[in-house]
N, C-alpha and C positions, 0 to 999 in steps of 0.2 A: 361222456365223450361220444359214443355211440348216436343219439338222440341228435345230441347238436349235428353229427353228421348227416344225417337224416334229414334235418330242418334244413340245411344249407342244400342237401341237392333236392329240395322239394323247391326251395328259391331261387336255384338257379334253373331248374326246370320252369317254375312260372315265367321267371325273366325271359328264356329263349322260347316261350309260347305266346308270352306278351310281342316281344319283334319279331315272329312268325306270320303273328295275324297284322301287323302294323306293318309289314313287306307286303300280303295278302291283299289289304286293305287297299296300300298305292297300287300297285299291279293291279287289282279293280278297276281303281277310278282311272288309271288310265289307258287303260282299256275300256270302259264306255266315252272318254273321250277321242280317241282312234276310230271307234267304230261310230261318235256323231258326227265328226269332221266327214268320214269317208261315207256314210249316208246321206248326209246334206248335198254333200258335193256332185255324188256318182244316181243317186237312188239305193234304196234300201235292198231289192231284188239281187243289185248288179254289182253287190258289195259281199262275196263268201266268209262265212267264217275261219279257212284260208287267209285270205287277204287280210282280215284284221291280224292273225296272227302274223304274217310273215312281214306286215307293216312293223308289229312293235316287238318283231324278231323273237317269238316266242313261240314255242310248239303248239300246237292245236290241241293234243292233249291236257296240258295246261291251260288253255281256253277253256276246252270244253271242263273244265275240274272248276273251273268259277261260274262259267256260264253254260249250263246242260244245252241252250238250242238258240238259235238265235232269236225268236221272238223274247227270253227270257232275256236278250240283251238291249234288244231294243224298248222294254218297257225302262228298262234301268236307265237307256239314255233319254226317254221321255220323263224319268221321274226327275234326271239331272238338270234337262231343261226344264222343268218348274220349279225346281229349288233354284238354279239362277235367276229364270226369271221374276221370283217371289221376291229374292235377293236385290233385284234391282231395283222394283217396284217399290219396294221399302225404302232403300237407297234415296230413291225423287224424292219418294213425301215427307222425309225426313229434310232434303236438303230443297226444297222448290219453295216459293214463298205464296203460291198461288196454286188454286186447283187447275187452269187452265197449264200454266207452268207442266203437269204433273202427266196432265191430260196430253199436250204435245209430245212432251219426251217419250212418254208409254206409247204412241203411236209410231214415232219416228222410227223408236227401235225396233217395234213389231214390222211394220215395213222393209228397217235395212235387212231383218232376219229374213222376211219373203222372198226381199229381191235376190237374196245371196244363198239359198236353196232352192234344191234343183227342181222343178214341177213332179219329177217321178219320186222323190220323198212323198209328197201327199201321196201321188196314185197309190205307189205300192203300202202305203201305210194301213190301207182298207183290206187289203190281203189279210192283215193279222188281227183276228175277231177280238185278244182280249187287250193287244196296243188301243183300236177305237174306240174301245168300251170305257178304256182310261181315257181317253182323249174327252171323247164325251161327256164322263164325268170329270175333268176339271176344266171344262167351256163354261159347263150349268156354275161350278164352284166359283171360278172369275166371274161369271154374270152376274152371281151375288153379291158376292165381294165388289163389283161396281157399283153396283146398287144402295149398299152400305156406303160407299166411300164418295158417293156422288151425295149420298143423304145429309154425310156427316159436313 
C-alpha cells in the first residue's frame, strides 16, 4: 500500500512538471513572437524588455526567468524566423510544379517581409555581435542550399 502511494505521487508530480514545461514552453513561444512583431515593426533598440513584458502583460521578472538579456531573445526570434522560413520554403517545393514556380514565390515573400519591416530592424541588428554571426551563418547556409536546390 505504501509503495503504490509513492508511485502515484511520483506520477502525479511528473504529470504537473510535464504541464509546467508545456505552459513554459507556450509562454516562450509567445513571447518571441511579441517581441518579433514589436522588433520588426518599432526596431529592435526601441523596443525594452519592459515593453515585451507589459505587451503580453507579464512581469519582467518572468521574462527575464525565460530570457536572461535581450540579445538571448532576439537570437531565438532569429532562430523562429528560420524555422518559418525553412517551413515555408518546403511548403513551395513541395506544392510548385516548377522551379521557376518556387523561385518567384521565395522571392515575393522575401520582399513582402522587407517591405513590412522597419529599416532600423537591420541597423540595430549589427549592434548584437552573436544575432550577425547567426545571421551570417545562415545566409552562407541558404546560399548552399540554393546551390543544391538550383543543381537539383
Amino acid at each position: 500500500m505504501w509503495m503504490s502511494s509513492k508511485v502515484k505521487q511520483r506520477k502525479e508530480a511528473k504529470r504537473d512538471s510535464l504541464k509546467e514545461n508545456g505552459q513554459k514552453n507556450e509562454l516562450r513561444d509567445r513571447i518571441i513572437r511579441a517581441a518579433r512583431d514589436a522588433f520588426v515593426k518599432h526596431g529592435i533598440k526601441s523596443i525594452t524588455m519592459d515593453d515585451i513584458a507589459a505587451d503580453l502583460g507579464i512581469s519582467k521578472r518572468t521574462l527575464y526567468e525565460i530570457f536572461h538579456n535581450k540579445e538571448e531573445l532576439l537570437i531565438e526570434v532569429v532562430n523562429y524566423h528560420a524555422k518559418n522560413a525553412d517551413e515555408y520554403v518546403e511548403s513551395i517545393i513541395n506544392e510548385s510544379s516548377n522551379v521557376l514556380e518556387v523561385i518567384m514565390k521565395a522571392y515575393l515573400k522575401s520582399m513582402e517581409l522587407y517591405l513590412t519591416t522597419n529599416k532600423k530592424f537591420f541597423e540595430d541588428m549589427e549592434k548584437y555581435p552573436k544575432v550577425s554571426q547567426k545571421m551570417k551563418a545562415r545566409r552562407e547556409q541558404d546560399d548552399g542550399s540554393i546551390v543544391k536546390f538550383l543543381n537539383r
